[in-house]
C-alpha positions, 0 to 999 in steps of 0.5 A, a space after each residue: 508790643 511797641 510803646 508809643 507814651 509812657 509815664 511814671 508815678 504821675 500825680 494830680 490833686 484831689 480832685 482830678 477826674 478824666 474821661 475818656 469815652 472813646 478810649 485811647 488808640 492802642 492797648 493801655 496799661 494804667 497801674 493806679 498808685 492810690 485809691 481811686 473810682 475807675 470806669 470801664 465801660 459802664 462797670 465802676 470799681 473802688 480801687 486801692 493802690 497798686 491795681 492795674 488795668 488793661 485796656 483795649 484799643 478805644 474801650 471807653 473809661 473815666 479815671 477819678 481820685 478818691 478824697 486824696 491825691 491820684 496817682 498812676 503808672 502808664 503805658 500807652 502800646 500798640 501790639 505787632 504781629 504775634 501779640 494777640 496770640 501772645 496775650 490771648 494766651 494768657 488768659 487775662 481779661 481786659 478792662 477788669 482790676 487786677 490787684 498785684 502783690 508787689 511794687 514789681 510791675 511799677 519797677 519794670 514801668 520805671 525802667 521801660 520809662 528810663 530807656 525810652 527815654 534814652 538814646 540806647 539804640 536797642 531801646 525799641 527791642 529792651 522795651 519789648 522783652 520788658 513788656 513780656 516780662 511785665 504782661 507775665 507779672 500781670 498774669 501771675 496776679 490775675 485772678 478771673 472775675 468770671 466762673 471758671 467752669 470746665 464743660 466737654 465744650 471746651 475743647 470744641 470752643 477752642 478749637 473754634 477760636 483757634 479757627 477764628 484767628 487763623 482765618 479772620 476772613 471766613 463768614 463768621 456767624 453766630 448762629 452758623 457756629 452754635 448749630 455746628 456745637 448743637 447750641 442754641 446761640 444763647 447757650 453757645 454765647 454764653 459758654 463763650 464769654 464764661 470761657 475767654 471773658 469775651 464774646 465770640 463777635 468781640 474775638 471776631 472782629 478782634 481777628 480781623 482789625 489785627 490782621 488788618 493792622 498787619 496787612 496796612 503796615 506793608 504796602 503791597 496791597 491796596 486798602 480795598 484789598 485789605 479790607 477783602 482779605 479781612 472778610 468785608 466786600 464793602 470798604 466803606 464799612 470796613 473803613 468805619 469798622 477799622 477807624 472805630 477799633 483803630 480809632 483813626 481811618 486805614 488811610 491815616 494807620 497807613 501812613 502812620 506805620 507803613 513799613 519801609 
């Protein structure tokens, strides 16, 4: 994970209201240090102090104080390869409250905080380990806000899942994969969302923006060929897939983070 901005016990009066309906670019980490509304998508939640969010890459959300001074902890970060694996492995929901226990999470922000703020010249790799150990902390607080229903489905859906992030390129249809299970789509999405808290097209697309991000960074293929090993045969579509995930072109994310 590399964080590109980060802050620390940030404030503002009692009247700060931000919107942000197109997201930020990246994952955000945002710890609310007071009562506050927060919007995530179209879902508002009353919060108290010490509730953290994370959000996906673009999702759209608003933050407003709550009759008193706001205040917040943050961490703006892009994910590298083998994040997504990481994260989905935790099981947590993006975009959703998690209400944590302890002053710890913020700690480790702070800390984050001092050393990119520094000149250590392993400042890049600290900040990584300090990422895990504060994802880990996030985990041991989240409690799902969907059912958490066991069904003999299960392990055909994760096997299914498995195959959608090793294979981002594959056709992925619906209602090619609820026939496969003997499901109706309905069902089959259903099971889905109650199993990850995501749908089954989010974590497609979600397979193939990573991959494409991966791919991008070197520069041993070309865009269109990017976009063909990432399951588009048009590049104007991918391009404007990719520039709404990323939010900005394949061209500029390039430019921006080709390794040299």
């Amino acid at each position: 994970m590399r964080v590109y901005m980060i802050g620390w016990h940030w404030t503002h009066p009692a009247d700060f209201r931000i919107d942000r309906p197109n997201g930020v670019h990246g994952m955000q980490l945002i710890l609310v240090q007071s009562k506050a509304c927060i919007c995530m998508g179209e879902t508002e939640y009353f919060t108290e102090a010490n509730t953290a969010f994370l959000t996906s890459s673009c999702f759209p959300h608003s933050l407003r104080a709550a009759g008193e001074e706001y205040a917040d902890d943050w961490i703006r970060f892009e994910l590298e390869e083998g994040d997504n694996d990481f994260l989905d492995s935790l099981g947590m929901e993006f975009n959703t409250p998690i209400k944590l226990p302890s002053d710890t999470v913020s700690e480790l922000i702070r800390i984050c905080r001092d050393i990119y703020e520094s000149d250590n010249t392993e400042k890049d790799a600290v900040i990584r380990c300090l990422m895990t150990a504060i994802m880990l902390q996030l985990k041991s607080a989240y409690s799902p806000t969907h059912r958490n229903v066991q069904t003999h489905y299960d392990s055909e859906l994760d096997s299914i899942r498995q195959q959608i992030y090793d294979t981002p390129a594959f056709d992925w249809t619906i209602p090619v994969i609820a026939e496969k299970l003997n499901l109706s789509v309905a069902h089959f999405q259903r099971l889905y969302k109650q199993r990850y808290g995501v749908s089954c097209t989010k974590d497609i697309l979600t397979s193939r923006m990573e991959l494409a991000k991966q791919l991008l960074s070197k520069n041993d293929l070309t865009a269109v060929e990017v976009s063909e090993k990432c399951g588009y045969t048009d590049y104007s579509h991918f391009s404007r897939v990719f520039q709404k995930y990323a939010c900005v072109s394949p061209a500029k994310f390039r430019k921006d983070h080709l390794k040299k």
